[in-house]
N, C-alpha and C positions, 0 to 999 in steps of 0.2 A: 578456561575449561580444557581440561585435556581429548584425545580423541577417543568417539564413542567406543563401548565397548565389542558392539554388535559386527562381529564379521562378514556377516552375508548384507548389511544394511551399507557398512564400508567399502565393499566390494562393491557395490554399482555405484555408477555414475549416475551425478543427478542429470534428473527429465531438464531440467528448466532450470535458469539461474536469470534473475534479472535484477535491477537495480531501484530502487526506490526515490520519492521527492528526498528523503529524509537522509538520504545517502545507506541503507540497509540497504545489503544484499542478502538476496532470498535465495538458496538451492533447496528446491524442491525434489526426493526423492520419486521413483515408479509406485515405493511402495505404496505410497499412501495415496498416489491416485487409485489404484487395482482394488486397495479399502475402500475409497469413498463409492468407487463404478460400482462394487460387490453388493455394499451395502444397500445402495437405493435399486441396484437389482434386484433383491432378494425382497425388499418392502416392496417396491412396486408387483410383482407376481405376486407376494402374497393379497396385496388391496385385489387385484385381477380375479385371484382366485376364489377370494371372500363375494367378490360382488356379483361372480359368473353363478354361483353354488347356493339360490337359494333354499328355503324349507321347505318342504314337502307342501305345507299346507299356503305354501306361498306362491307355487311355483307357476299355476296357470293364470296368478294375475302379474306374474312378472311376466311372463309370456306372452301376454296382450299389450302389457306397456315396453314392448321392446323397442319397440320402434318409436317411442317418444321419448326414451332416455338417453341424456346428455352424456357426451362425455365427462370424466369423470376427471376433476384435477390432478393433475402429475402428484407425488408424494413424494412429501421434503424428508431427508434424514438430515440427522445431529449426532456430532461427535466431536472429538479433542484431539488435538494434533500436538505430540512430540515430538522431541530435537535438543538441541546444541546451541548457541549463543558464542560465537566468540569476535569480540569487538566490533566489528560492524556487520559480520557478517549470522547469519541466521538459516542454520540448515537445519530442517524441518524433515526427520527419520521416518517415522511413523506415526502413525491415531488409532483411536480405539471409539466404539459406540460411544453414546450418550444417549441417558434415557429421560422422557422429558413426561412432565403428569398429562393427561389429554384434557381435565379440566382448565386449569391454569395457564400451560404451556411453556411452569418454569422447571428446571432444573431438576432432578433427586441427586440429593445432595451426597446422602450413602452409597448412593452405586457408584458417584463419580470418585468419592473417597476411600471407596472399596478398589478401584479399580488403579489409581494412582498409587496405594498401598503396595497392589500385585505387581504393578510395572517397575516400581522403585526398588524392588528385590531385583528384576531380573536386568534392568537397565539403569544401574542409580546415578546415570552422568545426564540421561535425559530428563527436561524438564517440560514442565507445559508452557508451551508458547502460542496457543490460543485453542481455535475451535473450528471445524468446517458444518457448511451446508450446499446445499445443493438449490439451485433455483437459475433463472436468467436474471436478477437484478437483486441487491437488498429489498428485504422489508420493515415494516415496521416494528416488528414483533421482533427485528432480532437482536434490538439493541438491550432486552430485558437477558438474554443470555448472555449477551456481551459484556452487561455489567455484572451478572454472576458469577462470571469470569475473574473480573478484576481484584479479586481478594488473591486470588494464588497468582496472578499475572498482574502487573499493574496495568501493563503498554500489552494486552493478549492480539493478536491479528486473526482476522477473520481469513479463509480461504474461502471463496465458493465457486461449485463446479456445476457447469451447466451441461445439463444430461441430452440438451436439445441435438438432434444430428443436422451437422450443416457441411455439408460436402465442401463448400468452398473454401469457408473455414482452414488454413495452414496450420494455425497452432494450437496449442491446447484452448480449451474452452475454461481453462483457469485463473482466474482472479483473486489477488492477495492484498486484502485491505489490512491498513496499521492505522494505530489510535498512539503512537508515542510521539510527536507533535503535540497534540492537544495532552495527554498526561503532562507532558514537563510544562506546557503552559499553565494549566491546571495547578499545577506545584507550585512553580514558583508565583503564582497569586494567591496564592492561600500563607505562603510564608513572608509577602509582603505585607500582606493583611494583620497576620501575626508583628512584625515589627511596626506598623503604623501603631496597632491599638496599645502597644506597650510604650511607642514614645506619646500617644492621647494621655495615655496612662500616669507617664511624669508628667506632663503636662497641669495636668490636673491636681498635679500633689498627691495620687492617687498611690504613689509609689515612688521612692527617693531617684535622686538624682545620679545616674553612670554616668561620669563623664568621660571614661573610655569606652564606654557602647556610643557614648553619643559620637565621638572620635570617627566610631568603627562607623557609624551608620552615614556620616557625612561624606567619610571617602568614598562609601559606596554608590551613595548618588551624584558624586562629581564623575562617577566615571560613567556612565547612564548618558546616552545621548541625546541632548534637547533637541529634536526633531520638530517641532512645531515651534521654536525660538525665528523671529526675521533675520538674526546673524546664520542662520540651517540654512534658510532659506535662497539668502543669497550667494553662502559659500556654494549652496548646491545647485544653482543656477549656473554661476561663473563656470565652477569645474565640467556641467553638463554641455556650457557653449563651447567652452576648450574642447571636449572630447569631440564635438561634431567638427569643429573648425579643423581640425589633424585631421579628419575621417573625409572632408572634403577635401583637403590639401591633396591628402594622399592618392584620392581619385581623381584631381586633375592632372595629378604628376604622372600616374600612370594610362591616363588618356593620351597625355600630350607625348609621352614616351613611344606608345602605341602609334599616332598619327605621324611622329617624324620617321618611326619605321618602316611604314606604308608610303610616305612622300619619298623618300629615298629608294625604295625597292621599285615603284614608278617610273624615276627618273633614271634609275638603270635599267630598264626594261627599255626607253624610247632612246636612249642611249646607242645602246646597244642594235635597236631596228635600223635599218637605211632609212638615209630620209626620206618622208613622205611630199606626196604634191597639194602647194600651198607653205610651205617651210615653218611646219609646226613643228616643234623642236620640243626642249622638257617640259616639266608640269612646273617647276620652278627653277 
């Protein structure tokens, strides 16, 4: 992919850039942190303001239950995070809301498709590469958007930013989870599965005989490594005692290095003193 088209998004420097199990690197833009701070601003005052502001006909029993009314749960926002993709690396420009039903808790599917529409006009190099929320830990609810996700994203990542204030706290309070691992496992088990029931398949007479698929499918499991075979096991034994036996050698060798240099610098040290009384002379 070539570079975005967005000038003022180009122009800054990303907040954070860090590295993944998977080997992704992730730069994260300002912008879209000041999006996600914005938005759970603007829903949290508005919940504040719904809750402080009751009805007329309400109001002198809310005024007697004031003082036995609980804090009220922080409020989560949902939104979609774009960017750029190129080869390992995954820079994450901007997001936009998401709107979610309050029955269900999933997805509208039109807005997020209305709104991917409007972006694609003004930015058509960015793509969706997942989705944020706001909280201190995943939950369980969020893996039902995370799979509503994965028809335009296969591999979408989660970012979430925690709104908690903690002074000690150095770095951002944001976390970026990925599911591309598990996708490409995913994959390639469903396509193994796919060639198992097609060779059942010949098997059975179910279907003629390839004998250059069967060719294909033989080379492909001789290069597969039998890891639970006793020839695994004990080439991987052997090689794992070689590796310690070098890693000891090498720690004796630089002991003993260490120690002739200390007995030597010793013996020039009483060398060097007058002699003492009783005619103790060097350490060796």
């Amino acid at each position: 992919m070539s570079t975005p088209s967005d000038p003022a998004a180009s122009a800054q420097p990303p907040s954070t850039a860090a590295t993944s199990s998977s080997g992704l690197t992730f730069k994260l833009h300002p912008l879209v942190i000041v999006n996600v701070s914005d938005h759970y601003t603007r829903v949290k005052a508005q919940a504040s303001f719904t809750a402080e502001a009751p009805s007329p006909g309400k109001a002198q029993a809310s005024c007697s239950a004031e003082g036995s009314s609980a804090p009220a749960e922080p409020p989560r926002v949902f939104g979609c995070v774009i960017g750029v993709q190129r080869g390992r690396t995954v820079e994450i420009f901007n997001s936009f809301e998401l709107v979610l039903d309050p029955v269900t808790g999933t997805l509208e599917r039109a807005f997020l498709e209305k709104k991917l529409e409007l972006y694609k006009k003004v930015f058509p190099e960015f793509y969706v590469l997942g989705w944020y929320s706001t909280g201190s830990d995943v939950q369980d609810t969020d893996i039902l958007i995370h799979k509503a996700l994965m028809d335009i994203n296969e591999s979408p990542v989660y970012l979430l930013l925690n709104p908690a204030i903690n002074h000690s706290q150095k770095d951002l309070p944001v976390t970026i989870y990925e599911s591309g691992i598990h996708s490409a496992i995913k994959m390639l088990n469903s396509r193994v599965r796919v060639i198992q029931q097609y060779l059942g398949a010949m098997q059975k007479g179910d279907m003629p005989l390839d004998n250059s698929l069967l060719r294909q499918v033989s080379s492909l499991v001789r290069r597969l490594p039998a890891v639970e075979s006793e020839k695994f096991q004990g080439d991987f034994l052997t090689e794992y005692n070689d590796t310690l036996l070098m890693t000891y050698l090498a720690m004796f060798t630089n002991c003993s290095s260490t120690m002739n240099e200390l007995v030597e610098k010793f013996n020039t040290t009483y060398e060097r003193s007058p002699a003492r009384r009783g005619g103790r002379g060097a350490f060796m």
